[in-house]
BATOR-945736 format. One record per residue (C-alpha): residue in three letters; x, y, z. Coordinates in steps of 0.05 Angstrom, whole numbers, plus 32768, in hexadecimal, padded with zeros to 4 digits. Example, Ala and Ser with C-alpha at 12.3 -4.5 7.8 and 13.67 -1.06 7.14 Angstrom:
ala80F67FA6809C ser81117FEB808F 
This chain:
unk81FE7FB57C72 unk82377FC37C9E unk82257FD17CE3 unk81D77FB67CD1 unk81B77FA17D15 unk81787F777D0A unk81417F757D3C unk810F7F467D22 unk80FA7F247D66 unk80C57EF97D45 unk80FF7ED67D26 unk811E7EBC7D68 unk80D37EA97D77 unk80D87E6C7D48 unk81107E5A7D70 unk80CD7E427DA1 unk80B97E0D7D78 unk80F87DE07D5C unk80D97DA67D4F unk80A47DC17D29 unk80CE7DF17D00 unk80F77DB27CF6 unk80C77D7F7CDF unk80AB7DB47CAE unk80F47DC27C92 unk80FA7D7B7C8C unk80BE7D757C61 unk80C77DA77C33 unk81137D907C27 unk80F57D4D7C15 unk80CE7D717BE7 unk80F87DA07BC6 unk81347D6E7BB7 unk81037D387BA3 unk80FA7D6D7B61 unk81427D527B50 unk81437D0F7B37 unk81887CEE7B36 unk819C7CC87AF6 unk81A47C877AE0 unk81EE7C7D7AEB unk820D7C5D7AA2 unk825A7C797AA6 unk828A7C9F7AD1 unk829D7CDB7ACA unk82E07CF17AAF unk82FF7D317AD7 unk83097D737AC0 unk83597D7F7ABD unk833A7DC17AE9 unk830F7DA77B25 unk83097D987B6E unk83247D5C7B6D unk835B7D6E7BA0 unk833B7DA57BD1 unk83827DB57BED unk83917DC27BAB unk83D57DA07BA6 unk83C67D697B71 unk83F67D5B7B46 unk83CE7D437B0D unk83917D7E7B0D unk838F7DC67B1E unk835D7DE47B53 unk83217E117B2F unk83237E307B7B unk83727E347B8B unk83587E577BD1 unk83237E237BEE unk83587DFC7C11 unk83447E237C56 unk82FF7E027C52 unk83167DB77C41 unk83137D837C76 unk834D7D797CA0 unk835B7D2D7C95 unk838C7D117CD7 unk83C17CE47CB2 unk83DA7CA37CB1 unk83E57C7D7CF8 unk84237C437CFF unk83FB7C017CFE unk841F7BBD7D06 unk84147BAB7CC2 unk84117BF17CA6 unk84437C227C97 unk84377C6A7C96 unk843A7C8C7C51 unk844C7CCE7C75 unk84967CB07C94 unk84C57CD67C68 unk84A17D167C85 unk84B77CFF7CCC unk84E87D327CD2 unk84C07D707CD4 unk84927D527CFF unk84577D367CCF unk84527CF87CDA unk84097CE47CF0 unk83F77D1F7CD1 unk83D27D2F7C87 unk840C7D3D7C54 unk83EF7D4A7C05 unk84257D407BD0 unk84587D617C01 unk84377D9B7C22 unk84137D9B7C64 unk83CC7D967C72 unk83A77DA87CB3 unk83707DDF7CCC unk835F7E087D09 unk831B7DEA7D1D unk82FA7DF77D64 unk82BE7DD67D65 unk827D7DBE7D92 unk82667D7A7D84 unk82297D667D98 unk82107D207DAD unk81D37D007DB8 unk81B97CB57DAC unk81747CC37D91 unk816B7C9B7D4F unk81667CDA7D1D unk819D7D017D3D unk81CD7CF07D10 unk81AF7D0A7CDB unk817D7D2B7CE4 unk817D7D777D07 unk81717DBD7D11 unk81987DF97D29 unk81897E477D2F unk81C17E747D26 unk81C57EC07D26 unk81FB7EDB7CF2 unk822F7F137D10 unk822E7F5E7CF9 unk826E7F767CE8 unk82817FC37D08 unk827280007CE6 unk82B580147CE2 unk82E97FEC7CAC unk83157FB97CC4 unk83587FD47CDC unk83A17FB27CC7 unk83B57FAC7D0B unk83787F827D2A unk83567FBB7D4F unk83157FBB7D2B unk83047F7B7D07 unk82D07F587CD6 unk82B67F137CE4 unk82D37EFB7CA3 unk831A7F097CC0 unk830D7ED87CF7 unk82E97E9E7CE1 unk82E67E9C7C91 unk82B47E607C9E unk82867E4E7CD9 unk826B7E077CC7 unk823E7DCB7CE0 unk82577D807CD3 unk82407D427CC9 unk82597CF97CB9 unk82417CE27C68 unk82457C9F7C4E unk82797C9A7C10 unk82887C567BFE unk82B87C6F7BD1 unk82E17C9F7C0E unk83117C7E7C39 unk830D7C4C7C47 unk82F17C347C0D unk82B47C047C2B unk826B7C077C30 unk82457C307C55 unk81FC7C287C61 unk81DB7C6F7C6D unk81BA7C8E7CAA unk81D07C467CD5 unk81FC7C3E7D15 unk82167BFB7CED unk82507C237CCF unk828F7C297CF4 unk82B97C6D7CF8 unk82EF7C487D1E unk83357C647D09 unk83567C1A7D14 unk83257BFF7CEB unk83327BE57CA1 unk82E67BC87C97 unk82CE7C167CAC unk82927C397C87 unk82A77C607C46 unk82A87CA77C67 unk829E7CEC7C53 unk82A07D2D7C74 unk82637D677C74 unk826C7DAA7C80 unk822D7DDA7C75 unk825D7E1C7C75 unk82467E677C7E unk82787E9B7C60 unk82777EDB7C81 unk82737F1D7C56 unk82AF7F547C38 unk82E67F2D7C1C unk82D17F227BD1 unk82D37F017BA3 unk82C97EB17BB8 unk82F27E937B88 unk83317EA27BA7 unk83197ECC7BF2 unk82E57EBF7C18 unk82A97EDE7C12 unk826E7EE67BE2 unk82617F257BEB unk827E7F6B7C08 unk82387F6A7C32 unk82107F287C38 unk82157EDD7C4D unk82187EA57C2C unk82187E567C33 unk822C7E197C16 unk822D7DCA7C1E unk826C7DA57C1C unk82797D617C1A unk82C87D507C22 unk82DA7CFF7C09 unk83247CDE7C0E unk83407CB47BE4 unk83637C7C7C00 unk835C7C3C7C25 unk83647C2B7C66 unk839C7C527C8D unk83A77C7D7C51 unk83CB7C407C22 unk83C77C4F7BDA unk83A97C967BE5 unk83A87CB67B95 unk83CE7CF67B90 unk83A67D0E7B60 unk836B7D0F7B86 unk837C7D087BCC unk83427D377BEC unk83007D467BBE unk82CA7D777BD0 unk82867D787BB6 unk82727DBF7BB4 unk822D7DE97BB4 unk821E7E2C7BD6 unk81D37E307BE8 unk819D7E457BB5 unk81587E607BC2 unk81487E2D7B89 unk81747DF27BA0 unk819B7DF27B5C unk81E17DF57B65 unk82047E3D7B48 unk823B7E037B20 unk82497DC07B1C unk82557DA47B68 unk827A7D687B55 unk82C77D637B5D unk82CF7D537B1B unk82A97D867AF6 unk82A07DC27B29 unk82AD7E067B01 unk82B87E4B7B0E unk82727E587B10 unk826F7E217B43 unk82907E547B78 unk826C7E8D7B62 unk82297EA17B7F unk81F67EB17B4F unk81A77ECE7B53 unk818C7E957B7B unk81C37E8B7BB5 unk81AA7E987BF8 unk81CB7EDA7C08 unk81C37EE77C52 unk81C57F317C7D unk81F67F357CB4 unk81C07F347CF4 unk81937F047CD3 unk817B7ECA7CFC unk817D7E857CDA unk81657E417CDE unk81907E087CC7 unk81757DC77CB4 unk81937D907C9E unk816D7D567C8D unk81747D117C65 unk813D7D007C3D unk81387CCB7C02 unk81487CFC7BCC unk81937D027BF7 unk81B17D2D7C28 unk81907D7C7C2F unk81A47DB67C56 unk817E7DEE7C5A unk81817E327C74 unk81497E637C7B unk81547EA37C8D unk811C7EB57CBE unk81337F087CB6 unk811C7F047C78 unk80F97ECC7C65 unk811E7EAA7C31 unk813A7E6B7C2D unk81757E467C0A unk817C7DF37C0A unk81AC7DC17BDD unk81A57D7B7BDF unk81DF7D4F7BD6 unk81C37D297B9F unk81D77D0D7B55 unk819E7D2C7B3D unk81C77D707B54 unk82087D577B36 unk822C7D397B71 unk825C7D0E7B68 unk82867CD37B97 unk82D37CCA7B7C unk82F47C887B67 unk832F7C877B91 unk835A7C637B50 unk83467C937B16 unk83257CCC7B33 unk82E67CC67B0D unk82A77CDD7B25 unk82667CBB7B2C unk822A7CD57B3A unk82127CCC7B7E unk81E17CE57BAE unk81FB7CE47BF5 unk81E17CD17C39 unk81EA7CE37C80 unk82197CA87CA6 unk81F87C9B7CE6 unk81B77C977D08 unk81D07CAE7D42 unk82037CE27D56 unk82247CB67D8D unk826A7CC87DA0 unk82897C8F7D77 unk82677CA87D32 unk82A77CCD7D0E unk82C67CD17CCD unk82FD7CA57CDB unk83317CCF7CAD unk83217D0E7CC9 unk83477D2E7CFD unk830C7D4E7D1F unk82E17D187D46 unk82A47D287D14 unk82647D207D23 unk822D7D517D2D unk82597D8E7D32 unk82597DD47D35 unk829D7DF47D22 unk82BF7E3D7D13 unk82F77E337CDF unk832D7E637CFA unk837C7E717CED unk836D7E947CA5 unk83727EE27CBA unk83B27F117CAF unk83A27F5E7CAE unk83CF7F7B7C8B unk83E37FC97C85 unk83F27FAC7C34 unk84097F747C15 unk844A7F677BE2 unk84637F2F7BB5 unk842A7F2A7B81 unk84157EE07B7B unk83D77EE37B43 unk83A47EAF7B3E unk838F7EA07AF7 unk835E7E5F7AE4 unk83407E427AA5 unk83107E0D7AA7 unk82FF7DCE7A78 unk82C07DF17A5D unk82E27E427A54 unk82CD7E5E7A8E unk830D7E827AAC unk83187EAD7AEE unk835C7ED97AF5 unk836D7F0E7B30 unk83B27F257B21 unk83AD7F497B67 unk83C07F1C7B97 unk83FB7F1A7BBC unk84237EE67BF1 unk84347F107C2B unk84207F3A7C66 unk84407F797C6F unk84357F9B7CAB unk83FD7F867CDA unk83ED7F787D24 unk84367F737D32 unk84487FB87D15 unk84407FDB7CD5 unk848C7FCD7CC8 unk847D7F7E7CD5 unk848B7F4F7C9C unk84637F0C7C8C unk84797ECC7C68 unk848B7EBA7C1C unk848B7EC67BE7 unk84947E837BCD unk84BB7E787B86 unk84987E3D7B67 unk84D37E317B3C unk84FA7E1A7B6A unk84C17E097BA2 unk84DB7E307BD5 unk84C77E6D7C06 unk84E67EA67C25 unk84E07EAF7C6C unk84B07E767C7F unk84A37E6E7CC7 unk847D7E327CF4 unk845E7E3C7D3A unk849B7E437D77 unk84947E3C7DBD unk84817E867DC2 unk84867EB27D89 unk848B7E977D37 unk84D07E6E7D28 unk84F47E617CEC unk84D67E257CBD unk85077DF17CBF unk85047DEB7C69 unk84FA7E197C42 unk84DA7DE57C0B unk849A7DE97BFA unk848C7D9E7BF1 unk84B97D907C31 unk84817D817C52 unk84907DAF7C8C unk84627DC47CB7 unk84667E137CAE unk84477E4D7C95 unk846E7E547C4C unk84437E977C3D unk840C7EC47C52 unk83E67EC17C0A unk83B57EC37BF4 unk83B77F147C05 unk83907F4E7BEC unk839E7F917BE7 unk83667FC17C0B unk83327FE27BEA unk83137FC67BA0 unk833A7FA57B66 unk832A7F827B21 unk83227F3C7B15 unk83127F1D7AD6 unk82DA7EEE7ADC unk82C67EC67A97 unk82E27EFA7A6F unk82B57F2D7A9A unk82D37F6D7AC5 unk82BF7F697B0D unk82CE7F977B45 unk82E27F6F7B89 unk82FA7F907BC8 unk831A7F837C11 unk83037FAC7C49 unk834F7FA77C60 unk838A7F8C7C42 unk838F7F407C58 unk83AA7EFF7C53 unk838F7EBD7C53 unk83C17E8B7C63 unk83AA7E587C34 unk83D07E5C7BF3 unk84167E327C01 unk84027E0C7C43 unk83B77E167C66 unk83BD7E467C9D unk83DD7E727CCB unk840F7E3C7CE2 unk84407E6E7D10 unk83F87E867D32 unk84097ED07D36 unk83CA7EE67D0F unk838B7F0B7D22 unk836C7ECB7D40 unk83A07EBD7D72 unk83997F047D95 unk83647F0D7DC6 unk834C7F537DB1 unk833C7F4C7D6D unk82F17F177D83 unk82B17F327D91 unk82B57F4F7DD6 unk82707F807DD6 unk82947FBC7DB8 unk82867FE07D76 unk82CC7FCB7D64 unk82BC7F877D57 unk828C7F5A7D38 unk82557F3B7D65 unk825D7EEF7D6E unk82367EBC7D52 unk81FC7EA97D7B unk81E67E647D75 unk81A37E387D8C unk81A27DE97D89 unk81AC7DBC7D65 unk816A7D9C7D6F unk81587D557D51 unk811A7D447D2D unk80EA7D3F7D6C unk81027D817D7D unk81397D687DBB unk81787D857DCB unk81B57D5D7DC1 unk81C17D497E10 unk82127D447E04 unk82497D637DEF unk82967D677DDC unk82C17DA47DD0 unk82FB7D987DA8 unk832C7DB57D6E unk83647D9A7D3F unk838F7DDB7D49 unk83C17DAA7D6D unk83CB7D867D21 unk83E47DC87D03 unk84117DD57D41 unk845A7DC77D2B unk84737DB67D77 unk84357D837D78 unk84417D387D7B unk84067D207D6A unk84207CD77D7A unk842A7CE37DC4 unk84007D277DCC unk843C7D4F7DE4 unk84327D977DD6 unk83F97D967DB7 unk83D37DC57DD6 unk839F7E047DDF unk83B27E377DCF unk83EF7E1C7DAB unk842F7E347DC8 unk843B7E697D90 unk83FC7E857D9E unk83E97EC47DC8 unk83997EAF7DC8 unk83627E797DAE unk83277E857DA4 unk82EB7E587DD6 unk82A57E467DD5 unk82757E6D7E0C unk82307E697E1B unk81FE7EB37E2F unk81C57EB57E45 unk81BE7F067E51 unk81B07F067E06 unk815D7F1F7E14 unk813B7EE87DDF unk80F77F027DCA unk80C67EB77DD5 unk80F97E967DF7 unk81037E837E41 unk812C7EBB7E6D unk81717EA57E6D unk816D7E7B7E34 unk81B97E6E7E1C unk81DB7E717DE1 unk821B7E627DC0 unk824E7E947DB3 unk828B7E8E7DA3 unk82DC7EB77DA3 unk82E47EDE7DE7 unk82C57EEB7E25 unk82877F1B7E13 unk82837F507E53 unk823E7F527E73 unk822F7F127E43 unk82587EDA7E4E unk822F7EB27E7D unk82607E7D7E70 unk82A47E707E59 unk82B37E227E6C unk82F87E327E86 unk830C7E5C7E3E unk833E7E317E1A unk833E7DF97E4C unk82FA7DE17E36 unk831D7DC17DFC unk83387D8B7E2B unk83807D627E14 unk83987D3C7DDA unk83717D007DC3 unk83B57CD77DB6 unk838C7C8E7DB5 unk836E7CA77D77 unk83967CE77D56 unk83BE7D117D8A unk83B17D517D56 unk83687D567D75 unk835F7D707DBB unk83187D667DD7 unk82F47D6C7E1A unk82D37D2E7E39 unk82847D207E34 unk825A7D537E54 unk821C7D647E57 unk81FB7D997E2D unk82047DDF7E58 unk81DB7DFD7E1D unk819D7DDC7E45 unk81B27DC77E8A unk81C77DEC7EC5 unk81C87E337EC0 unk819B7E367E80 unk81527E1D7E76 unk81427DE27E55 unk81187DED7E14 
């Protein structure tokens, strides 16, 4: 499907009628997950010693069935100095972590630029619709040195957000769904139980899931996340075991999950699409609900290209699960949007992006490579046989954007837990990691894995042969720390983003969101936790933490167009984009990386975000709808 442009006008047309197309998703979500009743809850549930227990995958009690899903966790903020409260992260102080998330010794933070969208209509908080039209890769194959590029290199997963009550998440209280009651207050110990939604798309051409990124060499696909911590208040008696569980579904066309979603029990299969997973084209023009009915929280996308449609509800029924934060036993549970409203103030109060209603590209995860070296297999067995094993993998970048002599990080001996040639972020080109331990804590870039070689390969899934492939060798960044901490990869350069040529994929356009009664959110916040994985960041005073960080050459910004001709819709009718300026369709840019405003030091000087503004999507320039 490479190259596949997609003209289906009619599509966009829908776009005329949001409320309607959102009161009749609503509906039919109630409908569909109401066909999964939830179980009478007798016992918890005892873990797999494989799971998802720990999405960072650094437990030291249970092994990850999905060793590479640490790039789509949630970026939790750390610990803050209270009077009263000391920090659990001070003997990391010395490289620089303190305030920041450290799991069993190794770092933890994400590249995140986001929109977040605000509105105080009761509803929109949880309830919502937004259209979004998927990129189309170029014809051409990715190149090692950046000059032609897939949309998987750049964002391995553009996601919406939302705030879910967990009383069993930090910080361990109740939390009464869909209400404004709950607090998200950071310096609050009587907060709401909070989780963290992300309804993530994956784009096509790195295969297979279980340890890349992608589904499959040509199509889309989608899946709802639902990120707990387990701790109390100001991260006290957080359990190493289980410090960060996911719930995990992709989307089906039936709304039965493709394995078990629950941290505890999630399987091979459970990161393996199967018949009835939404499978999307590159062009295709969705709509993306998410709803919360009595039956528990739904997403759905339909794909108004073709027709079809793919939904999960977060439900017991479905086999989700909440964690105890003292054993790590699952019980079921059906979760529930937080808020009614998506006010400013409405956050997950561990996370370091201000969550709310959100719109985000997951970034820092993309190192073309002209081939990789150091093999580092991946090899898993779960509780109930299944078993997954790619013995080729590697843990470092040779060659690339720099030059095809360039060489990348590791590999890291995990005898004795250190790495060769790890490097952080300096104040203008990559700098030497002050450890090399990898459970220093140290804010650096230990390797480049996990890598693939270019072209196809074997894995071995469930005893099976299956042929998986890379359009270009690559790197992911997310094997011994999560991302590309010295920021010298392909999303820190500015001509590797969609910029109109056939070299590049075309951005993401997006419409909305739009609440229930079919109203645009009339506020919004740009912001982005880069600043948290910036070594030279204090996130106590805000010093240094900036956009783009100092090691980098480029970030990526939001922009608005409205040259984009929109069959049904008003001329000049904007939409979203997002990486570079487009020429002849960037209408606007917001200033490029200064949109993202300064470091919000009162609550977590990681996160740098703009003031309140109005909407630009429907003021101003562009019509309102």
């Amino acid at each position: 499907m490479r190259g596949r442009l997609l003209r289906r006008r009619t599509a966009w047309a829908l776009a005329l009628a949001p409320a309607l197309a959102i009161g009749t998703m609503s509906m039919a979500a109630v409908s569909q997950a109401a066909a999964q009743p939830a179980p009478h809850v007798t016992k918890w549930v005892a873990p797999n010693k494989v799971n998802n227990l720990d999405c960072n995958g650094w437990s030291p009690k249970y092994a990850p069935v999905s060793p590479a899903r640490k790039e789509m966790c949630t970026d939790p903020r750390g610990a803050r100095t209270y009077k009263g409260w000391a920090s659990p992260l001070a003997k990391y102080d010395k490289y620089n972590s303190g305030g920041r998330f450290v799991d069993n010794g190794h770092y933890v933070g994400h590249d995140e630029p986001s929109v977040k969208f605000i509105s105080h209509q009761p509803g929109s908080g949880n309830t919502m619709t937004y259209y979004m039209q998927l990129p189309r890769d170029p014809s051409r194959a990715p190149t090692p040195n950046g000059k032609v590029t897939d949309y998987a290199e750049l964002s391995v997963a553009p996601w919406f957000g939302l705030p879910i009550c967990d009383p069993l998440s930090y910080p361990q209280n109740p939390c009464k769904p869909d209400s404004d009651s709950n607090s998200g207050a950071i310096n609050n110990p009587k907060a709401a139980g909070s989780a963290f939604m992300e309804l993530q798309f994956y784009p096509p051409g790195f295969t297979p899931f279980v340890d890349n990124t992608s589904c499959s060499r040509t199509m889309w696909c989608a899946a709802l996340t639902i990120d707990s911590l387990e701790s109390k208040f100001n991260f006290v008696d957080l359990n190493t075991a289980c410090e960060e569980p996911v719930n995990f579904a992709f989307l089906q066309r039936n709304g039965v999950p493709a394995g078990p979603p629950s941290p505890q029990l999630a399987d091979i299969k459970t990161f393996l699409p199967n018949s009835q997973t939404l499978m999307m084209h590159p062009g295709d023009i969705l709509r993306v609900s998410i709803t919360d009915p009595k039956a528990g929280f739904t997403t759905t996308v339909t794909d108004l290209t073709t027709g079809q449609t793919g939904y999960m509800t977060a439900s017991a029924g479905n086999g989700f699960m909440d964690t105890n934060y003292k054993t790590c036993a699952g019980r079921p549970f059906t979760f529930h949007a937080e808020y009614n409203t998506a006010a400013p103030q409405n956050q997950v109060p561990w996370a370091a992006l201000e969550g709310g209603v959100l719109m985000e590209q997951e970034i820092g995860h993309s190192e073309s490579c002209n081939s990789v070296a150091y093999r580092d297999p991946v090899s898993e067995t779960t509780a109930n046989g299944q078993s997954y094993v790619d013995a080729k993998v590697f843990a470092t970048c040779m060659g690339g954007p720099e030059s095809p002599r360039a060489r990348g990080e590791g590999p890291c001996n995990l005898k004795t837990l250190t790495c060769a040639h790890a490097t952080t972020e300096g104040t203008t080109e990559p700098i030497a990691c002050p450890s090399d331990s990898l459970t220093s804590g140290a804010l650096c870039e230990f390797a480049d894995g996990f890598c693939f070689p270019k072209g196809s390969r074997t894995v071995m899934i469930n005893g099976t042969k299956a042929k998986e492939s890379a359009p270009v060798a690559w790197c992911g960044d997310n094997r011994y720390q999560n991302g590309d901490l010295d920021f010298d990869g392909l999303d820190y350069l500015p001509y590797t983003w969609p910029d109109g040529t056939s070299s590049h994929p075309t951005s993401v356009n997006y419409l909305g969101p739009f609440t229930s009664t079919g109203k645009a959110y009339p506020q919004i916040q740009f912001e982005t936790d880069a600043a948290g994985s910036e070594f030279l960041c204090h996130v106590q005073t805000g010093q240094y933490c900036q956009v783009p960080p100092l090691g980098a050459k480029f970030y990526p910004f939001w922009s608005l167009t409205s040259k984009v001709a929109v069959h049904g819709l008003p001329k000049g009718t904007c939409l979203w984009n997002f990486g570079n300026v487009i020429p002849r369709v960037t209408t606007e840019s917001f200033g490029g990386d200064a949109e993202y405003g300064s470091p919000d030091v009162a609550r977590y000087g990681g996160t740098v975000i703009s003031p309140v503004m109005t909407n630009p999507e429907f003021s101003g320039a562009c019509p309102a709808l």
